[in-house]
C-alpha positions as CSV (number, residue, x, y, z in Angstrom):
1,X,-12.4,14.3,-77.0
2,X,-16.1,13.3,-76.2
3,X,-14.8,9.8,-77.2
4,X,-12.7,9.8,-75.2
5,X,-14.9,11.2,-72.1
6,X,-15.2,7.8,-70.1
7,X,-11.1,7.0,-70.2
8,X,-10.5,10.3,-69.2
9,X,-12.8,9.7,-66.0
10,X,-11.8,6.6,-65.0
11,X,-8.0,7.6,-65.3
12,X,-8.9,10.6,-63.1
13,X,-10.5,8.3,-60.4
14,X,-7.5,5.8,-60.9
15,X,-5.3,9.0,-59.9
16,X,-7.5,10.7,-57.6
17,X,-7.8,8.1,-54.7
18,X,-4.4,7.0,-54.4
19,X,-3.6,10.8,-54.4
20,X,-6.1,11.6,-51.9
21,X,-4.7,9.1,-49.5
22,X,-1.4,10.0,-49.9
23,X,-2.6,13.7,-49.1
24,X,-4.2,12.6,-45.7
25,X,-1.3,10.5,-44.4
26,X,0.9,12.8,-45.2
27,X,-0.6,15.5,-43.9
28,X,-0.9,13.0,-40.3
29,X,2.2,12.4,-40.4
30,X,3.3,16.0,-40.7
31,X,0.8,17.1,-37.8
32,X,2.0,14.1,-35.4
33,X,5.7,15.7,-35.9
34,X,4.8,19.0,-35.5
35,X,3.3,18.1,-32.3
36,X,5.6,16.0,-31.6
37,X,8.6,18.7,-31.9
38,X,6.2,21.6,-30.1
39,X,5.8,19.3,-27.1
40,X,9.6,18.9,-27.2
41,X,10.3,22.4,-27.4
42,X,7.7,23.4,-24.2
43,X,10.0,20.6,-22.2
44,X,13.5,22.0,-23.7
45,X,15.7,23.9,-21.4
46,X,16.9,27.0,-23.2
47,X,12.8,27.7,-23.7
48,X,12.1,27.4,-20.0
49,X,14.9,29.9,-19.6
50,X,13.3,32.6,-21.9
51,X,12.4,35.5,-19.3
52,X,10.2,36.7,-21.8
53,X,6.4,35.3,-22.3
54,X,6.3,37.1,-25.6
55,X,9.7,35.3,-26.9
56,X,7.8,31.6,-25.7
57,X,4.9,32.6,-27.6
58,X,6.3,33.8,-30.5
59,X,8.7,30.6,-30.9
60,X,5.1,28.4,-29.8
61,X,3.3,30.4,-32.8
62,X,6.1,30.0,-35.3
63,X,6.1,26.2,-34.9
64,X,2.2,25.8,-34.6
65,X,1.9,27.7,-38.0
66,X,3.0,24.9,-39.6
67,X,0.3,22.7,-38.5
């Protein structure tokens, strides 16, 4: 194992930034779209119709959860 100590690191680093890059535009991409579909969802009709403030909040909280 101890011979094996500097492979082991550099395959971790090898791994590690293309993972970590993935991560973050994923995660971008996933926020942009959420936002995206919240913004949609204020301007949809059936949600302007809700009576209730309660019912557009808790459709507005379900969706922003996800962000």
């Amino acid at each position: 194992f101890v011979d094996s100590w500097p492979n082991i690191r550099e395959n971790y680093y090898k791994l590690y930034d293309p993972y970590v890059k993935e991560y973050m535009e994923t995660h971008e991409t996933l926020h942009k779209l959420y936002s995206e579909k919240i913004q949609e969802m204020k301007n949809n009709k059936s949600y302007l119709n809700l009576k209730s403030d309660i019912a557009k909040g808790d459709i507005l909280s379900t969706l922003s959860n996800k962000l």
